[in-house]
C-alpha positions as CSV (number, residue, x, y, z in Angstrom):
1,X,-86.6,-10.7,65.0
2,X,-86.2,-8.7,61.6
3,X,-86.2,-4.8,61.4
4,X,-87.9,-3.1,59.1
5,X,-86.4,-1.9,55.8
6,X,-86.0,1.7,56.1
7,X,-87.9,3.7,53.4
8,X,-86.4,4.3,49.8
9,X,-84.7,8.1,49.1
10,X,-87.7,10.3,48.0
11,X,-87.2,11.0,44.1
12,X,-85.2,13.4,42.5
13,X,-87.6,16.8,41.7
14,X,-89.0,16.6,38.5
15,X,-87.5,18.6,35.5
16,X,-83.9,18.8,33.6
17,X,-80.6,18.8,35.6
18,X,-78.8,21.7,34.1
19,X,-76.8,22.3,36.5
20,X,-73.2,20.6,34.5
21,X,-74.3,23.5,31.7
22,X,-74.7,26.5,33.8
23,X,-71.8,26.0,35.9
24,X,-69.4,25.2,32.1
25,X,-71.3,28.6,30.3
26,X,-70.8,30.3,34.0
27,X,-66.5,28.9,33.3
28,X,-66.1,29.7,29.7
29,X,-68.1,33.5,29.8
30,X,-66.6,34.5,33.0
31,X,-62.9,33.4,31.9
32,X,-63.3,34.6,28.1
33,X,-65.4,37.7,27.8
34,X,-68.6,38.6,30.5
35,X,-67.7,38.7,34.0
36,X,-71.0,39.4,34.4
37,X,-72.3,36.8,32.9
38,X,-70.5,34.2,34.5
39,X,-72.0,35.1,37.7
40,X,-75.5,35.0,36.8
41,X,-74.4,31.2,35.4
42,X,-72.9,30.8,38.2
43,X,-75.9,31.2,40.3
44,X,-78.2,29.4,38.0
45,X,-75.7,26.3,38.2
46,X,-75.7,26.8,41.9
47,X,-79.4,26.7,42.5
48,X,-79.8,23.4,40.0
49,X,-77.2,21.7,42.6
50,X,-79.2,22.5,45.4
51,X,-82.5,21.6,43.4
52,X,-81.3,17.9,42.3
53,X,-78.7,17.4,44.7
54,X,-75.6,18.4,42.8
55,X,-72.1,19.5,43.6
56,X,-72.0,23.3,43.5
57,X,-68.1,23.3,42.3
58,X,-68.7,24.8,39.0
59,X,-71.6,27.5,40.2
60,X,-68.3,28.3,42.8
61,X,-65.7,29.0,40.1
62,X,-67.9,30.2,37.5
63,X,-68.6,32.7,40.1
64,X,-65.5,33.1,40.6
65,X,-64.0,33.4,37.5
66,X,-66.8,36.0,36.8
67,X,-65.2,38.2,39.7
68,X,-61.9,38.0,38.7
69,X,-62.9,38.9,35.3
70,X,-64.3,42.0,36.4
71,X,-62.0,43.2,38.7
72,X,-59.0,42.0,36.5
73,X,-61.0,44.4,33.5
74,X,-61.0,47.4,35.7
75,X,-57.3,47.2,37.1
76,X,-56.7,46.9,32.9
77,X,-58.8,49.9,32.4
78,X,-57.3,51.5,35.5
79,X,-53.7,51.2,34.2
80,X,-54.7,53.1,30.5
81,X,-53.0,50.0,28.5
82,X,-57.1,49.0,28.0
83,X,-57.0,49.1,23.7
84,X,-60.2,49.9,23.0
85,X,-60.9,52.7,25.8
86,X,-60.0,55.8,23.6
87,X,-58.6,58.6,25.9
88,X,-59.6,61.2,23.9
């Protein structure tokens, strides 16, 4: 007696898989210049890998990298070595 096939994996959702491009921008903005940026990349990245079934990785270190930016920009500005904050 033969089982049944099970049923085929229901398609991915419809639209464009960005989720490789938000999670790079998220990287490159968050390590270079916008720690802000990065994270709002790094979300969008994140929600395109729960929409089509991606790895989160990059959403997780653009985030990342976003947060370190930040933080790392105030301890700079925090220190007064910060170049273009003029002290008066």
């Amino acid at each position: 007696m033969n089982a049944p096939y099970p049923p085929p994996p229901p398609p991915p959702a419809a639209g464009r898989d960005r989720t490789t491009l938000w999670g790079v921008l998220g990287i490159v903005l968050g390590l270079i210049c916008c720690g802000v940026l990065g994270i709002v990349f790094g979300y969008l990245s994140l929600r395109d890998a729960r929409r089509y079934g991606q790895s989160p990785v990059l959403g997780y270190l653009a985030i990342a990298f976003g947060v370190i930016n930040i933080i790392g920009t105030a301890i700079w500005r925090a220190s007064g070595t910060y170049p273009f904050w003029k002290n008066g």
